[in-house]
N, C-alpha and C positions, 0 to 999 in steps of 0.2 A: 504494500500500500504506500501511495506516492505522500509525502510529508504533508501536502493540502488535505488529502484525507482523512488523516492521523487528526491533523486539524481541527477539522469538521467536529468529526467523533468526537473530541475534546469537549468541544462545543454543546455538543448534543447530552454530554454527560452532563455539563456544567449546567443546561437547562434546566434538565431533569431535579438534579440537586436542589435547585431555586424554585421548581414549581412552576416558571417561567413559558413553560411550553401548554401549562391548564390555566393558570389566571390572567395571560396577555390575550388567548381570542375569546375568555369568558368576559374581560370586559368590552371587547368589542363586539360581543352578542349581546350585552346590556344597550349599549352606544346605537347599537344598529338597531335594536327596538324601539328605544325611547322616543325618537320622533314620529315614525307615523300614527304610533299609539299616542303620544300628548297632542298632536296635531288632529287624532280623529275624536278625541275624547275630552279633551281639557275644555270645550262649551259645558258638558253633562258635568264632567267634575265640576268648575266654579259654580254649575245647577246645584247640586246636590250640598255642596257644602253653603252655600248661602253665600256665597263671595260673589256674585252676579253684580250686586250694587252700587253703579258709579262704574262699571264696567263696558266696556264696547266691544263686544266678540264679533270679529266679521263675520257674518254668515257664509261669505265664500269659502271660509277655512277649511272647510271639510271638502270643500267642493274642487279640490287641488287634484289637478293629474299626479298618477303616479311616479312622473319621471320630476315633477317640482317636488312631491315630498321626499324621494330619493334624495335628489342634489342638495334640499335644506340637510340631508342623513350626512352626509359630506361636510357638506360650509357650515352646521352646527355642531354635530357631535364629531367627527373624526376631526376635523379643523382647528378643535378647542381643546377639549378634555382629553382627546383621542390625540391629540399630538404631545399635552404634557404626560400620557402615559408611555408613549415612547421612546421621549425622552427620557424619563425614571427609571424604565425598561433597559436600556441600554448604555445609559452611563457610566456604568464602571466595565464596557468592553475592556479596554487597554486598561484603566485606571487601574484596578483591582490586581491586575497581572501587575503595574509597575509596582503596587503599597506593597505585595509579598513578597517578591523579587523574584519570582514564576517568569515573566520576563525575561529579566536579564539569565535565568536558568534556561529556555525555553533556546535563546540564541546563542548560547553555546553548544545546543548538538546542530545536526546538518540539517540545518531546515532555514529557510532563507525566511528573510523582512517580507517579499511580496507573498511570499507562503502564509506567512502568519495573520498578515492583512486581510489578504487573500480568505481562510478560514473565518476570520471572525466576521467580514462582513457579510459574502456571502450566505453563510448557515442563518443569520442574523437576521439580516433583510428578505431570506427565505419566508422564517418564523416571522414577524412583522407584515411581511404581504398576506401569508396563509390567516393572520389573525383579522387580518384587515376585511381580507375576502371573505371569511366564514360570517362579519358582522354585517357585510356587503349584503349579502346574500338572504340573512334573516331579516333584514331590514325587507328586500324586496319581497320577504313570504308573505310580510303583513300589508305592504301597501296592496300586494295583491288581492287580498282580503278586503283590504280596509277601502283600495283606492283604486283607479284605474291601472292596468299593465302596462308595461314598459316593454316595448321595441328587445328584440334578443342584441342587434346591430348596436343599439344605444349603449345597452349595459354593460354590454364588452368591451367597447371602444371608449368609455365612460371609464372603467375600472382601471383599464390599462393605461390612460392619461394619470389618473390617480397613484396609479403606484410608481408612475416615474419620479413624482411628488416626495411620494415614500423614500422612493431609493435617495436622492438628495439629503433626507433628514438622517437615516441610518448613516450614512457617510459621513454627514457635516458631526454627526453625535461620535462617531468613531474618533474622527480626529478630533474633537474636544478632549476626548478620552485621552487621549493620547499627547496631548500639547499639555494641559491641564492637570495638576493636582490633586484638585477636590473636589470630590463627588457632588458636593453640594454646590461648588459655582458651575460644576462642567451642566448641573440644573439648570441653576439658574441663568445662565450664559445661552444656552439651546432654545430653552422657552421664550425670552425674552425675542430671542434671533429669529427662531421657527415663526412665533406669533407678527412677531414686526412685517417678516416677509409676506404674511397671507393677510395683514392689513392693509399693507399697500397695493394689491392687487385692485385694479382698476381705477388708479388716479391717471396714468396716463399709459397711452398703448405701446411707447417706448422702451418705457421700465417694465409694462406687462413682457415685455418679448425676453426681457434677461433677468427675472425673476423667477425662480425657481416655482414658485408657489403658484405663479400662472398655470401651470398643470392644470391643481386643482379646479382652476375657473374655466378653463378648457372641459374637464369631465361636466364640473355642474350644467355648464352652455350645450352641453352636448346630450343631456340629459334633458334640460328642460324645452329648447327650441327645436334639438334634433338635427341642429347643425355646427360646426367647430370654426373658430375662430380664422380671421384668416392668416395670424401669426402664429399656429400654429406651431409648424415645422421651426420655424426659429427659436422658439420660448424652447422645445425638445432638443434642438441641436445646443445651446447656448445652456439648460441645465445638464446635460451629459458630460461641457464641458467643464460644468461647478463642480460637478460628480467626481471627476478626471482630477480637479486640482485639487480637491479634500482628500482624494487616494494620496497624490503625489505630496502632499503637506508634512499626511501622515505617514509615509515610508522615507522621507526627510527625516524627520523629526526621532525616529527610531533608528535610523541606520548613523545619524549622530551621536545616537546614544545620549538624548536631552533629554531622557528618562531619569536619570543619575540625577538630575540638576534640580534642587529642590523650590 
């Protein structure tokens, strides 16, 4: 077995140990329910509890196609909550190897920098898509219930906009890991980062094209009109290449050995 795979398996153990691989897509099967359910139900809820009063519930709320309660399942829960879990989720990749010195043990057998990288993000951003998708997925069992169907074309090409999204965050959170000391700023440093980028999405079509986070508005657009932006392909090429320099940041920053450096 080649040294990536050794890797992998590392990896896969390490999840296991943590739980990581049952409570990362149990909270995105929360995530992915909670909107079409509060979106179909929260009229009868504030009914029932008496909280109506001085209230103005649109009455189209319920009356939303399935592919706009989808894309709010995106731009509310995965966009918000769903990203500081991933960040939480992934924080101590590298970190955790540098506090022990599993790391610096890790590069003294035959197993190269891009091997190592290689392993953590890969298995990583595997588990991270699969958690993403399974909440994906339960999201669309209820709108299909609750709401109208969504196009098969839409929701694939919807997803997969989405998880290029993903892969950016897994990356930029790797090499936080990695540059960074402390679990708790490589936190707060990600969230702060992740959240700023998917605020700025839509001030202007410029920044939309070299913003990572435009993905995401690409799946929602694609979701709710049924058609994709026309910067597209450039927002895709230009986050592969954010993708590209958080690898190489991080295979810098380790084959220096700035791990040592407190």
């Amino acid at each position: 077995m080649n040294s990536l795979g050794v890797l992998m398996k590392k990896e896969y153990s390490q999840v296991l140990r943590d739980f990581k691989v049952i409570w990362l897509p149990l909270v995105f099967v929360f995530l992915g329910a909670t909107q079409p359910i509060m979106t179909y139900y929260l009229p009868v809820i504030l009914e029932v509890l008496g909280g109506t009063q001085g209230i103005s519930i649109d009455p189209t709320m319920i009356e939303q196609t399935g592919g706009q309660v989808l894309a709010a399942t995106l731009g509310s829960q995965f966009d918000q909550l769903g990203i500081m879990i991933i960040v939480i989720a992934m924080m101590g990749l590298i970190q955790s190897d540098k506090s022990s010195g599993m790391l610096a043990f890790i590069l003294t057998r035959p197993v190269t920098v891009s091997s190592y990288i290689g392993g953590k993000l890969v298995f990583n951003y595997l588990l991270v898509s699969v958690s993403v998708g399974i909440g994906y997925f339960i999201s669309l069992l209820y709108i299909h219930f609750l709401f109208t169907s969504v196009e098969l074309s839409q929701l694939i090409g919807a997803l997969l906009c989405y998880l290029v999204w993903v892969l950016f965050s897994v990356s930029f959170i790797t090499m936080l890991s990695a540059v960074l000391n402390s679990q708790a700023l490589i936190a707060i440093v990600g969230i702060i980062t992740l959240l700023i980028c998917r605020m700025l999405v839509g001030l202007h079509p410029m920044l939309d094209a070299v913003n990572p986070a435009g993905m995401s508005q690409h799946a929602m657009n694609l979701l709710i009109s049924g058609s994709i932006g026309a910067n597209l392909s450039i927002n895709l090429l230009v986050t592969i290449i954010w993708v590209l320099l958080t690898v190489i940041i991080t295979h810098y920053w380790i084959l220096q050995k700035k791990f040592h450096e407190s």
